[in-house]
C-alpha positions as CSV (number, residue, x, y, z in Angstrom):
1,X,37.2,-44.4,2.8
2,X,35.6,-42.4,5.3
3,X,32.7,-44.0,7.3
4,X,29.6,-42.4,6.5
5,X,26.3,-41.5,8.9
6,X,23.1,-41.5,8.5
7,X,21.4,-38.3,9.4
8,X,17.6,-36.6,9.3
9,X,18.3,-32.6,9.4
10,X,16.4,-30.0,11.2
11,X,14.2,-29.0,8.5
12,X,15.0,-25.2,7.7
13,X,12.8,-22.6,8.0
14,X,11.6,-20.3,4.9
15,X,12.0,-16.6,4.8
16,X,11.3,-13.7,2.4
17,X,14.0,-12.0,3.8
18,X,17.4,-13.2,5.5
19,X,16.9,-10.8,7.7
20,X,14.0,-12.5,9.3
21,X,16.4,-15.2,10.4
22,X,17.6,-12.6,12.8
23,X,16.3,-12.7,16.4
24,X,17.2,-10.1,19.1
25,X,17.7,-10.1,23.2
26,X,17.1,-6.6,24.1
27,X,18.2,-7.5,27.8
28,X,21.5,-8.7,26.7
29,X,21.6,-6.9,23.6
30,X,22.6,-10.1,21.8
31,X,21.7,-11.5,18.3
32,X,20.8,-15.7,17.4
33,X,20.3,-17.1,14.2
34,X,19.7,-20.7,15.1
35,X,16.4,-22.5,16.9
36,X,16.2,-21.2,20.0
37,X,13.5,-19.3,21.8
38,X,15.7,-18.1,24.7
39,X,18.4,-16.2,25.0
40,X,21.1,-18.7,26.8
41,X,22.2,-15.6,29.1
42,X,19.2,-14.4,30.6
43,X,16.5,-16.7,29.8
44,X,14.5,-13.8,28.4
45,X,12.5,-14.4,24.9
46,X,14.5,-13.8,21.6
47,X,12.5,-11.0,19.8
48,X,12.5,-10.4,15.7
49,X,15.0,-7.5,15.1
50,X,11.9,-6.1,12.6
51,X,9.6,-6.2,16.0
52,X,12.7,-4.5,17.6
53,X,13.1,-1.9,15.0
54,X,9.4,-1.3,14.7
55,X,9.0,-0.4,18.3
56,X,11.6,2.1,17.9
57,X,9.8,4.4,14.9
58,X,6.7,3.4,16.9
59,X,8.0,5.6,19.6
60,X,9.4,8.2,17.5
61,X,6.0,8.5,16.2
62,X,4.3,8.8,19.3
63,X,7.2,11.7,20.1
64,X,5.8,13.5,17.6
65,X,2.1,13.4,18.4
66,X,2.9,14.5,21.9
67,X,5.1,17.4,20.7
68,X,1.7,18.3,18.4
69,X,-0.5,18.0,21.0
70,X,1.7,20.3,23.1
71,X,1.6,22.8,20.6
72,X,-2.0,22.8,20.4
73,X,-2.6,22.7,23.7
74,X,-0.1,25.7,24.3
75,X,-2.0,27.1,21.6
76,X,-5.2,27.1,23.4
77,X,-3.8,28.5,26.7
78,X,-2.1,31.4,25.2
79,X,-5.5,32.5,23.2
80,X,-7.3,35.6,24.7
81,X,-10.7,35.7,23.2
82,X,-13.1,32.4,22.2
83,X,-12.5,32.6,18.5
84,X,-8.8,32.4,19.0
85,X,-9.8,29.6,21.3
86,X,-11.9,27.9,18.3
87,X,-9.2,28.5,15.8
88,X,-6.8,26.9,18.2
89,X,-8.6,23.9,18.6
90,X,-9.9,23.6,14.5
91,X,-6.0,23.8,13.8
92,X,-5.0,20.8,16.0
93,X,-7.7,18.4,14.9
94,X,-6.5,19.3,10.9
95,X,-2.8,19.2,12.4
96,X,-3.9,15.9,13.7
97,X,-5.7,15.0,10.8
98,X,-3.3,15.4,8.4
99,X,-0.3,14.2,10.6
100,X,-2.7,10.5,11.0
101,X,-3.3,10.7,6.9
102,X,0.5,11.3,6.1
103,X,1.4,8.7,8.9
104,X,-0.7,6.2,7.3
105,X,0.6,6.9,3.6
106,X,4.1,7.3,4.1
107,X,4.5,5.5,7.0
108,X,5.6,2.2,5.8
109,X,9.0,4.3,3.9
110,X,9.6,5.4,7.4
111,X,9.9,1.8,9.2
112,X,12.0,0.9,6.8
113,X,14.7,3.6,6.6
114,X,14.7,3.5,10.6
115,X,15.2,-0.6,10.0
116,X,18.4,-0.2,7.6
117,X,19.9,2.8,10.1
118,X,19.0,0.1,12.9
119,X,21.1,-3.0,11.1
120,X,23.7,-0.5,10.2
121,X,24.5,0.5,13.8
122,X,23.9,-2.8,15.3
123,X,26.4,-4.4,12.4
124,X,29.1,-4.8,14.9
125,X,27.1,-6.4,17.3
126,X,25.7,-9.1,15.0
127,X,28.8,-10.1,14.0
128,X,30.1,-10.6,17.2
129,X,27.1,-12.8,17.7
130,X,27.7,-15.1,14.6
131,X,31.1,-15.9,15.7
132,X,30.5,-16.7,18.8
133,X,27.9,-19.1,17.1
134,X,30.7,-19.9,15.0
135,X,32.5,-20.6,18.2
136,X,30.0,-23.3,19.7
137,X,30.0,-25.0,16.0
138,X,33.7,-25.5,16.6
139,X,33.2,-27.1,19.6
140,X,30.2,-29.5,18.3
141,X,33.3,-30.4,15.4
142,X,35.3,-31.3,18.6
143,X,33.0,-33.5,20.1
144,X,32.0,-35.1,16.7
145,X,28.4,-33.5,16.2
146,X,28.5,-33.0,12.7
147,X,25.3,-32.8,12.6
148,X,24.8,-30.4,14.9
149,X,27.5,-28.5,13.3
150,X,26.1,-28.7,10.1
151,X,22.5,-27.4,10.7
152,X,24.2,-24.7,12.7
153,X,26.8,-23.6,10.1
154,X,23.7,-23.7,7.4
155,X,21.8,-20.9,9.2
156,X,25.0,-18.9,10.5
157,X,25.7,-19.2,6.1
158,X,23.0,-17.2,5.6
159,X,25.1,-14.0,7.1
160,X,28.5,-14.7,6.3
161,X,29.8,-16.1,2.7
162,X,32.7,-17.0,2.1
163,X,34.9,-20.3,1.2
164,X,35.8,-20.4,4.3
165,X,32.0,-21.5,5.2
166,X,31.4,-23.2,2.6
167,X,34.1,-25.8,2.9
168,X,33.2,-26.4,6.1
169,X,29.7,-27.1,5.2
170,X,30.9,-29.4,2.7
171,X,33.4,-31.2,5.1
172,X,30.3,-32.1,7.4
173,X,28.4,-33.0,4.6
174,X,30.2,-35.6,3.7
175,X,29.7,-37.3,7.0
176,X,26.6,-38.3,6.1
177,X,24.8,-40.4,4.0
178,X,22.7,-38.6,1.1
179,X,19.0,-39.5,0.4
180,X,16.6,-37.9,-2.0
181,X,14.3,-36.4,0.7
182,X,17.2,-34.6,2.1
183,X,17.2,-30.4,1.9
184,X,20.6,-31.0,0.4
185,X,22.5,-27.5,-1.3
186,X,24.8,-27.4,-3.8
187,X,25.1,-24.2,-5.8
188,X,25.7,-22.2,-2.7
189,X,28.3,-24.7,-1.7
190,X,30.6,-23.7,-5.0
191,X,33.8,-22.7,-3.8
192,X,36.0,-19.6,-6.1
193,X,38.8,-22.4,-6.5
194,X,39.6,-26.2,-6.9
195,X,38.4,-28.3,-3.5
196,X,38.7,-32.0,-3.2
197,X,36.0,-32.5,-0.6
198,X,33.6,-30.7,-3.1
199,X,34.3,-33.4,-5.5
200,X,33.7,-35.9,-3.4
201,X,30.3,-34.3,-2.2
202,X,29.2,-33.3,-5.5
203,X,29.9,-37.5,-6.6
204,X,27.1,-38.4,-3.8
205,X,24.5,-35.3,-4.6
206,X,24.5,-36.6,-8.2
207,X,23.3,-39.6,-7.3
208,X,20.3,-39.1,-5.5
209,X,19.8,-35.5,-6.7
210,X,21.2,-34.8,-10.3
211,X,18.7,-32.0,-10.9
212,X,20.7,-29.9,-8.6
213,X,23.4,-29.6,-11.3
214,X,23.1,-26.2,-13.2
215,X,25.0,-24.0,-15.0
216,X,27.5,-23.2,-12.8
217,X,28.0,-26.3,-11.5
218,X,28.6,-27.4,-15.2
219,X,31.4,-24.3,-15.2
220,X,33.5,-25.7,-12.1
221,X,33.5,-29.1,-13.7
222,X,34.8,-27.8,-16.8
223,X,37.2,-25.3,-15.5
224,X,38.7,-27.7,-12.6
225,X,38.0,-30.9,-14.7
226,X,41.7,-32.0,-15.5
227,X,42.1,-32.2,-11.5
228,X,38.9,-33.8,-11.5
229,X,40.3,-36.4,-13.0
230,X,43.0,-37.2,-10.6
231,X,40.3,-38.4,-8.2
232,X,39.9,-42.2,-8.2
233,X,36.7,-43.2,-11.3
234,X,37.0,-39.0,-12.0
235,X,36.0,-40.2,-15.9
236,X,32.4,-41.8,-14.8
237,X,31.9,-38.8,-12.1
238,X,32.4,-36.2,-15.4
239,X,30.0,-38.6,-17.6
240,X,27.5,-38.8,-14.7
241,X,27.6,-34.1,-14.6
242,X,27.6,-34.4,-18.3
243,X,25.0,-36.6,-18.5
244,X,23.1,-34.2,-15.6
245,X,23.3,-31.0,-18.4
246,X,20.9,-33.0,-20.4
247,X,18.0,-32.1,-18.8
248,X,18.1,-28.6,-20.4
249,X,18.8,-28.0,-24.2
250,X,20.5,-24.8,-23.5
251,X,22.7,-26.9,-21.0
252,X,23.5,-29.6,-23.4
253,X,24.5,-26.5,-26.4
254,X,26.3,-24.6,-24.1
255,X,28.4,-27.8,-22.3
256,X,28.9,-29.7,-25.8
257,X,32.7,-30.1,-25.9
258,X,32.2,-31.7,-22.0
259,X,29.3,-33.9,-23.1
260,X,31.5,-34.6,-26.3
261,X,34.7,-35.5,-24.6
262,X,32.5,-37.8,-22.0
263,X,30.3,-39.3,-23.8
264,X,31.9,-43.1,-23.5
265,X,31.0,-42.7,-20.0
266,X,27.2,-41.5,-20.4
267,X,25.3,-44.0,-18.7
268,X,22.4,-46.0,-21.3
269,X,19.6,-44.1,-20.0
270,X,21.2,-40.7,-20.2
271,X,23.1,-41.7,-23.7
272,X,19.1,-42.3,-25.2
273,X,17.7,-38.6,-23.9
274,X,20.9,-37.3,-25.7
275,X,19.7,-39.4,-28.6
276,X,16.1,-38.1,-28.5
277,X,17.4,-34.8,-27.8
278,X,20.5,-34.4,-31.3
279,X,16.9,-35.6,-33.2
280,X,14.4,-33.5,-31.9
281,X,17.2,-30.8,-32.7
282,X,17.1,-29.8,-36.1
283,X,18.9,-25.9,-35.4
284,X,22.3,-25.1,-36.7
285,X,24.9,-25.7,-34.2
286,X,24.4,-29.3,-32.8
287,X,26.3,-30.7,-35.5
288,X,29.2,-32.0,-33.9
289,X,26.8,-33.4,-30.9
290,X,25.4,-35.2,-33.5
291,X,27.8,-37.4,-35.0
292,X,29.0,-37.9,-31.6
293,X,25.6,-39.3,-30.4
294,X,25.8,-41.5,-33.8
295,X,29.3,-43.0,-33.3
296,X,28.7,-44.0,-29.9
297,X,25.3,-46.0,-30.7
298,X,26.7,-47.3,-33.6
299,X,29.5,-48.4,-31.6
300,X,27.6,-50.1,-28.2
301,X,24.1,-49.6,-29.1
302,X,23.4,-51.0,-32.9
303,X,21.4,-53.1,-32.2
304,X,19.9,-52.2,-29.6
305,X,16.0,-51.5,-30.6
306,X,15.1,-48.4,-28.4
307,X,18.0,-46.4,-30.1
308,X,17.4,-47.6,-33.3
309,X,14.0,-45.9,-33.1
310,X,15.4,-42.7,-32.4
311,X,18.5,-42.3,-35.2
């Protein structure tokens, strides 16, 4: 059995937006994800690629002005007599008028199209940033920082998906030891086919954290749940995700047949909420749940007074 460590992680930070996550090095025209202030090449300060983006427009809008008050003043010069001087000058403060109004309305749609064109031509170079970052988590693997890796890989995942990432993720996970006050992930760890390390991870997350199982971890279980049970006490790991579903009602309907086939290994606590649940129930469809729930209390839990309360 592999040695286990325990860990605290870098708490992560919270964004709106992924792309907030995103810092720039206009110097080195480089990209970072991770925790870092400064850029590693020049020392410079990393900049938010939305700062970046907005200076840009922020320009082109000054551009613009300039061009106006050129006009205007042009304007001006060429007029022969005063009231073509007056008109001139009326014109360019209700040019400039209007131009500040429109700016100030419509503005906003502007930083944001000149963001996505941004992102879209600097694609290539963000990419090549991420694996290079991809590149230093390798090495921390190498040297045995698995934590380091992990923390790093968590950010860079936030950018790339794939199995590829998420196997790795789960690989360092299960270096460590798993405690309730952890940020721990599992949903976004579901890999598209059968992994072996996910089982094993998912074992530990449902014992500190069973309220992380949802629907579709419910579905992998199911699906991959005859290789599941190749994996050594594969029955009580099933029991302990079927007993997980029955924090939800629409969980427990949709995931009968799994709850059904399991329910020997339901531990006493989780076998009474499926009790209280198949009673409170009294909709068409639970049937089956039902005389499941029954045979299994009648079975281990006659006498036992807190059931007998309930059916």
């Amino acid at each position: 059995m592999k040695k286990r460590i325990g860990v605290q992680f870098r708490k992560t930070h919270k964004t709106a937006h992924v792309f907030e996550r995103l810092k720039a090095c206009r110097h080195c025209h480089t990209y970072h994800v991770l925790w870092e202030t400064e850029c590693s090449v020049c020392g410079r300060e990393y900049q938010p690629v939305r700062e970046i983006s907005a200076k840009v427009t922020r320009r082109y809008v000054q551009t613009r002005f300039l061009l106006l008050a050129l006009f205007v003043c042009l304007a001006i010069l060429s007029a022969d007599t005063l009231l073509q001087i007056g008109v001139a000058i009326g014109g360019g403060i209700v040019l400039s008028a209007l131009f500040f109004v429109l700016q100030k309305k419509y503005g906003i749609y502007e930083k944001n199209r000149d963001f996505l064109r941004y992102l879209t031509q600097e694609t290539e170079n963000i990419k090549k940033s991420l694996l290079k970052q991809q590149e230093e988590i390798g090495a921390d693997v190498k040297a045995e920082r698995f934590k380091d890796a992990y923390e790093k890989i968590r950010e860079v995942s936030h950018f790339l998906h794939s199995d590829t990432i998420k196997i790795r993720k789960i690989m360092y996970l299960n270096h460590f030891i798993l405690r309730k006050d952890m940020e721990l992930e599992l949903d976004s760890l579901i890999p598209s086919t059968y992994d072996k390390d996910f089982v094993e991870y998912l074992r530990e997350v449902i014992k500190v954290k069973p309220e992380l199982v949802k629907r579709s971890v419910l579905t992998y279980v199911s699906r991959y749940k005859s290789r599941i049970l190749l994996h050594e006490n594969g029955e009580q790991l099933i029991g302990q995700v079927a007993g997980a579903a029955l924090r939800m009602n629409a969980y427990a309907e949709e995931f009968q047949d799994l709850i059904i086939e399991f329910i020997d290994y339901l531990p006493r606590e989780r076998l009474l909420r499926l009790a209280r649940m198949v009673s409170n129930h009294r909709q068409p469809g639970w049937e089956r749940l039902e005389e499941a729930t029954k045979r299994r209390i009648e079975t281990h839990y006659s006498f036992d007074p807190d059931f007998n309360s309930v059916l």
